[in-house]
Backbone as a ProteinNet text record, in pm:
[ID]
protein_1_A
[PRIMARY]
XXXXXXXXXXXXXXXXXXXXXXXXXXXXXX
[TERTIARY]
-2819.8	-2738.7	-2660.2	-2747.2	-2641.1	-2532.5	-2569.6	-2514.4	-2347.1	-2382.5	-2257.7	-2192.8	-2281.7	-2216.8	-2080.7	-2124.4	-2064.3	-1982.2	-1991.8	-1837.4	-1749.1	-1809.9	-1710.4	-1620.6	-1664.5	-1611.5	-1532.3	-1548.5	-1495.4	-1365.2	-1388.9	-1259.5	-1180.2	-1191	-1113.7	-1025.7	-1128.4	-1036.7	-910.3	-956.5	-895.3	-727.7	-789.2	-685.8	-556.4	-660.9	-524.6	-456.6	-472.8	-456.6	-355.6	-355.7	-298.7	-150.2	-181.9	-68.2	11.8	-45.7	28.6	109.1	82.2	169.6	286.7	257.7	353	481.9	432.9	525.3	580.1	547	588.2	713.8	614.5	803.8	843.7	830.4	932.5	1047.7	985	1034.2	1161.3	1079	1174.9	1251.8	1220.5	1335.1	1453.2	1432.5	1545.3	1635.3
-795.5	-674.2	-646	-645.7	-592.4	-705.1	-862.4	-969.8	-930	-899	-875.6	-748.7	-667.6	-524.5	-561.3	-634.9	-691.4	-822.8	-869.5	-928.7	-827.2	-783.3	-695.8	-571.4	-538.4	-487.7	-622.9	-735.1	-815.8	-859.8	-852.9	-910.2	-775	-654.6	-548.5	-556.6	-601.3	-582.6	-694.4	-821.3	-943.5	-865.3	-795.9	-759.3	-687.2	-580.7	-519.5	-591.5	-708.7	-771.8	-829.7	-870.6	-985.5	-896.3	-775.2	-680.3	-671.4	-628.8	-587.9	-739	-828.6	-933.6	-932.8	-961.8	-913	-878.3	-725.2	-612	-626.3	-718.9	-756.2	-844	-982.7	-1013.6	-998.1	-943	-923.1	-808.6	-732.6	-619.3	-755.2	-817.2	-965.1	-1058.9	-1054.5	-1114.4	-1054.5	-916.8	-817.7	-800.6
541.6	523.6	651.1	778.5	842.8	897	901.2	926.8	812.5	691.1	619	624.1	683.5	742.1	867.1	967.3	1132.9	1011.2	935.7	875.2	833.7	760.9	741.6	831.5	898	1055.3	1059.9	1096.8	1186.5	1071.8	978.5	897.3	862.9	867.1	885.1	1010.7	1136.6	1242.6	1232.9	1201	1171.7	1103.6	987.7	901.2	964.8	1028.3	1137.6	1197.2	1274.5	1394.6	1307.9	1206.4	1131.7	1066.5	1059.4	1019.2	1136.8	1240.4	1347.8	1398.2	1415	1435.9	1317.4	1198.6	1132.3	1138.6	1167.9	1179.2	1307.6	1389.9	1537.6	1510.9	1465.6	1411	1305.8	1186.3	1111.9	1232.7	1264.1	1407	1528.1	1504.2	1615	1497.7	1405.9	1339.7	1321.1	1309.8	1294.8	1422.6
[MASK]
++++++++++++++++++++++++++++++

């Protein structure tokens, strides 16, 4: 339980991280 509790934290943060580049370059493509 808590081993899949700390994934899940860790693939949320992943998620952000993965947005914010993104929006970085789509932001630099423009």
């Amino acid at each position: 339980f808590l081993l899949q509790q700390f994934d899940n934290e860790l693939s949320r943060k992943l998620n952000e991280v993965v947005n914010y580049i993104r929006r970085q370059r789509c932001s630099y493509l423009r």
